[in-house]
PDB file as gemmi writes it, atoms N, CA and C in Angstrom:
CRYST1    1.000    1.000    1.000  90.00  90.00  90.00 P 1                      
ATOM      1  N   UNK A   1     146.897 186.375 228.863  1.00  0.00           N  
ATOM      2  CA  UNK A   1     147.169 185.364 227.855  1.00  0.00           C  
ATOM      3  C   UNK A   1     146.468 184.075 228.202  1.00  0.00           C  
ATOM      4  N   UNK A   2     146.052 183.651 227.362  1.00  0.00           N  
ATOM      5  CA  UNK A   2     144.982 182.169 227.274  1.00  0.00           C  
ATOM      6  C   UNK A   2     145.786 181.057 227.066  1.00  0.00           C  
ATOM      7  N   UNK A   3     145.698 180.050 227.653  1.00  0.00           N  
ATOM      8  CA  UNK A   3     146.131 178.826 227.444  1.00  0.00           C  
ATOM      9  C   UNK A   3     146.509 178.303 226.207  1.00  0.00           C  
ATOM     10  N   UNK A   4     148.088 177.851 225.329  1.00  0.00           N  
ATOM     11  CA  UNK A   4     147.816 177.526 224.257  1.00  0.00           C  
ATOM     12  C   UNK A   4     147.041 176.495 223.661  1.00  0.00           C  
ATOM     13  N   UNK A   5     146.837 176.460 222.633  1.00  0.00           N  
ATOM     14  CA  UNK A   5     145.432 175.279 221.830  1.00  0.00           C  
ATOM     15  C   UNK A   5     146.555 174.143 220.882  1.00  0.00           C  
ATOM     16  N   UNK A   6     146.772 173.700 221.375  1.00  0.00           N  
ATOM     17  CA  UNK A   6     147.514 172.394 220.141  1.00  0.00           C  
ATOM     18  C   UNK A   6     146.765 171.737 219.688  1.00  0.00           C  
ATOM     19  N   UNK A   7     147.246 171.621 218.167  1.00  0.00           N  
ATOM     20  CA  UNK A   7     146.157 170.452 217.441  1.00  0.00           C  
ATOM     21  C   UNK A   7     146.021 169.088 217.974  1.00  0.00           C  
ATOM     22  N   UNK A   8     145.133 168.228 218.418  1.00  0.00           N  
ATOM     23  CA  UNK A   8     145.074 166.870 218.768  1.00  0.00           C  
ATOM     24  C   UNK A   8     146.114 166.456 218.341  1.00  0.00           C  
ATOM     25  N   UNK A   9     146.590 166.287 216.773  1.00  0.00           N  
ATOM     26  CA  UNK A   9     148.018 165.170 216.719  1.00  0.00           C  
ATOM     27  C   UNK A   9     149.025 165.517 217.810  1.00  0.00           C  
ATOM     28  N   UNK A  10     149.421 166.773 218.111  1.00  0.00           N  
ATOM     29  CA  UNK A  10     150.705 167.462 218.880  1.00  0.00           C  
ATOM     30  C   UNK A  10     150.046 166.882 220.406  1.00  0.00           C  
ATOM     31  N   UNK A  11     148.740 166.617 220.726  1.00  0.00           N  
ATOM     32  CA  UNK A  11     148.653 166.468 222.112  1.00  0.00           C  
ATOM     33  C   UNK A  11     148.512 164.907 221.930  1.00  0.00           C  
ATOM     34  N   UNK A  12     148.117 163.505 221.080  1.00  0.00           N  
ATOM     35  CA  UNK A  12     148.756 162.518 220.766  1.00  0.00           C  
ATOM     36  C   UNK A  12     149.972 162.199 221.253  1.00  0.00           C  
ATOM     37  N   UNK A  13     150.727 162.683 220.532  1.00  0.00           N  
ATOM     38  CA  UNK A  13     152.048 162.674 220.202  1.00  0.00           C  
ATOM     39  C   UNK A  13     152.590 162.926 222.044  1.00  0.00           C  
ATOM     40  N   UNK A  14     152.469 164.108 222.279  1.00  0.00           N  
ATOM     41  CA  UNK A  14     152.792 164.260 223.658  1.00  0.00           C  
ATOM     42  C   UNK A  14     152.125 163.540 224.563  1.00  0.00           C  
ATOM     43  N   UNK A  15     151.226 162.689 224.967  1.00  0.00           N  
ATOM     44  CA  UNK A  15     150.900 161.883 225.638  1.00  0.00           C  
ATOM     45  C   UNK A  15     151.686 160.153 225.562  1.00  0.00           C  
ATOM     46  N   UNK A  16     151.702 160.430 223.790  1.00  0.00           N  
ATOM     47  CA  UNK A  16     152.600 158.576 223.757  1.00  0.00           C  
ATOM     48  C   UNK A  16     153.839 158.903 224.378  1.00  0.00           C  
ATOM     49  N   UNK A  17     154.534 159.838 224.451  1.00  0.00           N  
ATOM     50  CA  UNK A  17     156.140 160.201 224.213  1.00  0.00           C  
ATOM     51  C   UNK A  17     156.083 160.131 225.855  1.00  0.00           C  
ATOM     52  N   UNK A  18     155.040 160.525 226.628  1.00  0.00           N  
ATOM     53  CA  UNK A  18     154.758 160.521 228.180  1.00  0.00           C  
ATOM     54  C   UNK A  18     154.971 159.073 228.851  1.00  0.00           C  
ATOM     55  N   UNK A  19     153.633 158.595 227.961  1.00  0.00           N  
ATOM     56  CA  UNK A  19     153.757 157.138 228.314  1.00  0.00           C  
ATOM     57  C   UNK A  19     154.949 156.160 227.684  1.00  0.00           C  
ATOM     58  N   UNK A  20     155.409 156.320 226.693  1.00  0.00           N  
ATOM     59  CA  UNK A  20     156.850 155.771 226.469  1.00  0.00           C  
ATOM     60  C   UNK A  20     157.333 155.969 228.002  1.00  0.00           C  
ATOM     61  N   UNK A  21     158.152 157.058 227.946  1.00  0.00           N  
ATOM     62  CA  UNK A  21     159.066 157.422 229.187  1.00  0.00           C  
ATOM     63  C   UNK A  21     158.899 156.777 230.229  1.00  0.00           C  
ATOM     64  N   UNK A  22     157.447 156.848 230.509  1.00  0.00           N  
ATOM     65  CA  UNK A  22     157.069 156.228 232.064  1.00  0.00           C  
ATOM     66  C   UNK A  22     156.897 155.039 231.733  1.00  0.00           C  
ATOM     67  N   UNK A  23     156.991 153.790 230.981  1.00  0.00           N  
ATOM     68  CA  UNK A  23     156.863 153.133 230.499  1.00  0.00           C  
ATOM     69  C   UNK A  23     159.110 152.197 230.718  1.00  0.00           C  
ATOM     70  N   UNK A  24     159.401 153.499 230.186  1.00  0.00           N  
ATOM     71  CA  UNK A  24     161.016 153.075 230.021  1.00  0.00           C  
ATOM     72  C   UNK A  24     161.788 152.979 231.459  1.00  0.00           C  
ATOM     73  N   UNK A  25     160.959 153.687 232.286  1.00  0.00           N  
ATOM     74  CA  UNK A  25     161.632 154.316 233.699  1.00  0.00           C  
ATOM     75  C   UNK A  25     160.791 153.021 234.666  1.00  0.00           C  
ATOM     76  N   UNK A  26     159.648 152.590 234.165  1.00  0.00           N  
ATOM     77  CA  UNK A  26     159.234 151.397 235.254  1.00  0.00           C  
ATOM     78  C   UNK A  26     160.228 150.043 234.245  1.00  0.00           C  
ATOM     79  N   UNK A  27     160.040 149.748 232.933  1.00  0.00           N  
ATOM     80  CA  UNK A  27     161.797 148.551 232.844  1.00  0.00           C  
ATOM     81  C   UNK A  27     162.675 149.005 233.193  1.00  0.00           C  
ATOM     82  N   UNK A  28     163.322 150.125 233.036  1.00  0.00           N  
ATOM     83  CA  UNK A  28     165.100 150.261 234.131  1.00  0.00           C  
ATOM     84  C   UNK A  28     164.596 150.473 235.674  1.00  0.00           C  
ATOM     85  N   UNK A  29     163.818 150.266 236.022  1.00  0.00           N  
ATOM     86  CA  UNK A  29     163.968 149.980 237.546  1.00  0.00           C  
ATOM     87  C   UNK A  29     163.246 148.659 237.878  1.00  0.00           C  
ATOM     88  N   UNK A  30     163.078 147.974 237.047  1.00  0.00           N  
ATOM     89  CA  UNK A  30     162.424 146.380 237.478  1.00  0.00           C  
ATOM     90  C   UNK A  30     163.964 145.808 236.978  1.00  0.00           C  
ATOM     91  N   UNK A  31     164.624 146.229 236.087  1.00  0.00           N  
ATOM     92  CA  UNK A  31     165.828 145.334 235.386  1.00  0.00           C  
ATOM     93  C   UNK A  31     166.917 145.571 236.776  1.00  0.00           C  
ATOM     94  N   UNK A  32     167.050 147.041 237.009  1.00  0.00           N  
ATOM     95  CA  UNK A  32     167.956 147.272 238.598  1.00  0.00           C  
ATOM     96  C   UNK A  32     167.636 146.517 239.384  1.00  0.00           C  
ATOM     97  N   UNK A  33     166.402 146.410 239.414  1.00  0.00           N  
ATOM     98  CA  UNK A  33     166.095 145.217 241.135  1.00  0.00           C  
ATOM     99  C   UNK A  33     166.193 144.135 240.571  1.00  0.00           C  
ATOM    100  N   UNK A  34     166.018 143.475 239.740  1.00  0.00           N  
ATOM    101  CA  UNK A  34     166.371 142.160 238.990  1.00  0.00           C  
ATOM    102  C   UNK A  34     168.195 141.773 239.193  1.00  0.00           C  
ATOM    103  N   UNK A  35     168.648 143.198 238.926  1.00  0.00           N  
ATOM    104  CA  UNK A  35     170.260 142.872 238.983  1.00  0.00           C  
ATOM    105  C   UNK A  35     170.580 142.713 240.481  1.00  0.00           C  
ATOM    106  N   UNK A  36     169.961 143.750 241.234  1.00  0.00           N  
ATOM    107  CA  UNK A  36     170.644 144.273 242.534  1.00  0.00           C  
ATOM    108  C   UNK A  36     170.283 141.983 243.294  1.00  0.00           C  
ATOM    109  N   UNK A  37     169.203 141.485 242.929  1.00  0.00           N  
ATOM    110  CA  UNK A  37     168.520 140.670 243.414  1.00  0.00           C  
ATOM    111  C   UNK A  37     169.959 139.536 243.110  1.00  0.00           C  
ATOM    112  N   UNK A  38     170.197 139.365 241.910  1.00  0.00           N  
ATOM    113  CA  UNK A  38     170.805 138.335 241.343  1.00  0.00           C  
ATOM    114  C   UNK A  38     172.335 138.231 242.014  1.00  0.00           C  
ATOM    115  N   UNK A  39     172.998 139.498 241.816  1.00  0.00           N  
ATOM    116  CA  UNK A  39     174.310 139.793 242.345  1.00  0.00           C  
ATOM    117  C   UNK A  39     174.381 139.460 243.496  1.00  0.00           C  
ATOM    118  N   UNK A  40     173.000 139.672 244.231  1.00  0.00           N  
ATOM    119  CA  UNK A  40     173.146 139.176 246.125  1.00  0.00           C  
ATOM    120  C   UNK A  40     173.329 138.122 246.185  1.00  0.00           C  
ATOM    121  N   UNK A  41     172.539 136.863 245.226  1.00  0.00           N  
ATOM    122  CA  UNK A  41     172.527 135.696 245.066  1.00  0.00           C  
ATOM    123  C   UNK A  41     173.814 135.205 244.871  1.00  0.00           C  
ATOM    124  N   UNK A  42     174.611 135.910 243.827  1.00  0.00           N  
ATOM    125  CA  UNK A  42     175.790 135.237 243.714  1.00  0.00           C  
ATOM    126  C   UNK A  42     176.972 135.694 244.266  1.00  0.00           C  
ATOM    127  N   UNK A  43     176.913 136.494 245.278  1.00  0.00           N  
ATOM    128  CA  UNK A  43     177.820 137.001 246.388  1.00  0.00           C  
ATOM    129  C   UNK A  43     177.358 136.406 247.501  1.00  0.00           C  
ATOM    130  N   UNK A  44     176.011 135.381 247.906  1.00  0.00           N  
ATOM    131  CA  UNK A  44     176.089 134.660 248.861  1.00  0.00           C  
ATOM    132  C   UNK A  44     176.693 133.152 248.271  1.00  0.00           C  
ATOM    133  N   UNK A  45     176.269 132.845 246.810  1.00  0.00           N  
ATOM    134  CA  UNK A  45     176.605 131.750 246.478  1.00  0.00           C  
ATOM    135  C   UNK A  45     178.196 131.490 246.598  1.00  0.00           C  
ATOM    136  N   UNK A  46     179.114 132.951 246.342  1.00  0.00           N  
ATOM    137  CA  UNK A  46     180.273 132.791 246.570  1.00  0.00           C  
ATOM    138  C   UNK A  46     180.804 132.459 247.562  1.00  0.00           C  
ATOM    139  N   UNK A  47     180.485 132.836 248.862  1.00  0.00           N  
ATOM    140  CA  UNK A  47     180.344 132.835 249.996  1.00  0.00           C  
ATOM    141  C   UNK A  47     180.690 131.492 250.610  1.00  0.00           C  
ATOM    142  N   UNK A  48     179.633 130.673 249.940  1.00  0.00           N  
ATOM    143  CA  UNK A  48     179.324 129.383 250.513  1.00  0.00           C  
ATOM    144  C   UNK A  48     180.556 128.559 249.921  1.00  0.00           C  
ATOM    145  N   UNK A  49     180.505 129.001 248.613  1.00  0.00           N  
ATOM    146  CA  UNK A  49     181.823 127.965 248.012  1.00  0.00           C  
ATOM    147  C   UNK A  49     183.163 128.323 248.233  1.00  0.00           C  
ATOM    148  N   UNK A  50     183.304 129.866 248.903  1.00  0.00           N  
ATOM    149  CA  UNK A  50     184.294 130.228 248.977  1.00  0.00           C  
ATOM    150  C   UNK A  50     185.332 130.598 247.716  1.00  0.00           C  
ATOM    151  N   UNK A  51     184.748 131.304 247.086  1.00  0.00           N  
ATOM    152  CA  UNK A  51     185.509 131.364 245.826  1.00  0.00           C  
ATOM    153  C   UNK A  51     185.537 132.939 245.624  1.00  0.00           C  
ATOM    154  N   UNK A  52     186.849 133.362 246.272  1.00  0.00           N  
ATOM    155  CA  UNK A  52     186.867 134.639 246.287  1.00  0.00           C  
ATOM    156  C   UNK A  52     186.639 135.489 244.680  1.00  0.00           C  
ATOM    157  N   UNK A  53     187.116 134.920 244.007  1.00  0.00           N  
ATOM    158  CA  UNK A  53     187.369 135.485 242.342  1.00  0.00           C  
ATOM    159  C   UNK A  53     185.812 135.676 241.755  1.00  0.00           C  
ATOM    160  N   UNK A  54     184.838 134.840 242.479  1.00  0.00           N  
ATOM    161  CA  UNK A  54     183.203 135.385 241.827  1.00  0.00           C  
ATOM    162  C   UNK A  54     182.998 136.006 242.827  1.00  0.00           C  
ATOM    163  N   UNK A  55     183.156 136.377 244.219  1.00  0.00           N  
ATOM    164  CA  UNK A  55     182.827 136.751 245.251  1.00  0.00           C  
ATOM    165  C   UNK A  55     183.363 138.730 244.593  1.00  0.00           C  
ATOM    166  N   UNK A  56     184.469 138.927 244.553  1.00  0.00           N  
ATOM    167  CA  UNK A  56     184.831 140.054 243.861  1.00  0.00           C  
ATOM    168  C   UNK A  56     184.164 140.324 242.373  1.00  0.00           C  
ATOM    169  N   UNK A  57     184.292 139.501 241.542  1.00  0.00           N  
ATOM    170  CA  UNK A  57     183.582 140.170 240.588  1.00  0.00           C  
ATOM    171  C   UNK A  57     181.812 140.625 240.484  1.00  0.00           C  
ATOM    172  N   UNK A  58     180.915 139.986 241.330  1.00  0.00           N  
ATOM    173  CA  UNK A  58     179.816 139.930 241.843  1.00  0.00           C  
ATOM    174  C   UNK A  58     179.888 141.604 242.850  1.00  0.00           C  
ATOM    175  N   UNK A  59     180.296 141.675 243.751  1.00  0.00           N  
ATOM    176  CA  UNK A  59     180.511 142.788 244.271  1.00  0.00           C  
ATOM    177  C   UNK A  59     181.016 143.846 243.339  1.00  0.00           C  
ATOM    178  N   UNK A  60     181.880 143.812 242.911  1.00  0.00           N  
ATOM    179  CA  UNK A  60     181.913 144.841 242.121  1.00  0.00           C  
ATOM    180  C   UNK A  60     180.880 145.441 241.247  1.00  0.00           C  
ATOM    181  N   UNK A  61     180.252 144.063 240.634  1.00  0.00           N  
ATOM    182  CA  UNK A  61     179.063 145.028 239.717  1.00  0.00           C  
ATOM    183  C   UNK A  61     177.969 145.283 240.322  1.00  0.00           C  
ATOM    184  N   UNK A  62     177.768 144.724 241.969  1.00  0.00           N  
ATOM    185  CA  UNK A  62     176.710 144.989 242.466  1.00  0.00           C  
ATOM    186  C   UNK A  62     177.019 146.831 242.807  1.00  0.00           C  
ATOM    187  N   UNK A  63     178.685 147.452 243.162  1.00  0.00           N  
ATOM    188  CA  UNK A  63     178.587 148.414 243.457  1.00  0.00           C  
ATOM    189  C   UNK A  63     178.505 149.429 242.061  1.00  0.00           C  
ATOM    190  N   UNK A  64     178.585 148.709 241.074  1.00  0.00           N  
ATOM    191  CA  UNK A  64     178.216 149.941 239.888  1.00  0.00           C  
ATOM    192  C   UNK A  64     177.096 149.624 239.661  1.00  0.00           C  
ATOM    193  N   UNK A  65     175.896 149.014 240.260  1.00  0.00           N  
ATOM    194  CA  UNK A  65     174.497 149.724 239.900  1.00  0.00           C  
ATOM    195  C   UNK A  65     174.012 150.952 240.475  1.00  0.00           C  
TER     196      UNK A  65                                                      
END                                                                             
């Protein structure tokens, strides 16, 4: 059996839908390190001021990324 032949639109089509994806998967992992970055910031900022109530909520969402 020979390789199938798709019409150019179908191999189009499957190349944008490629680059979408890889496209979607490099923003949700620049937006994760953006978060993971920020949350550190404000779990040291808590830190300093001592304000346990941002200190917990900061941690917490740092552990659901």
């Amino acid at each position: 059996m020979g390789r199938p032949v798709y019409p150019a639109n179908q191999l189009r089509g499957f190349i944008n839908t490629i680059n979408d994806l890889s496209a979607d998967l490099v923003l949700q992992e620049s937006i994760h390190h953006f978060n993971v970055e920020l949350y550190e910031a404000k779990i040291e900022e808590s830190l300093i001021e001592k304000n346990e109530e941002k200190f917990m909520k900061y941690t917490a969402l740092l552990k659901e990324l």
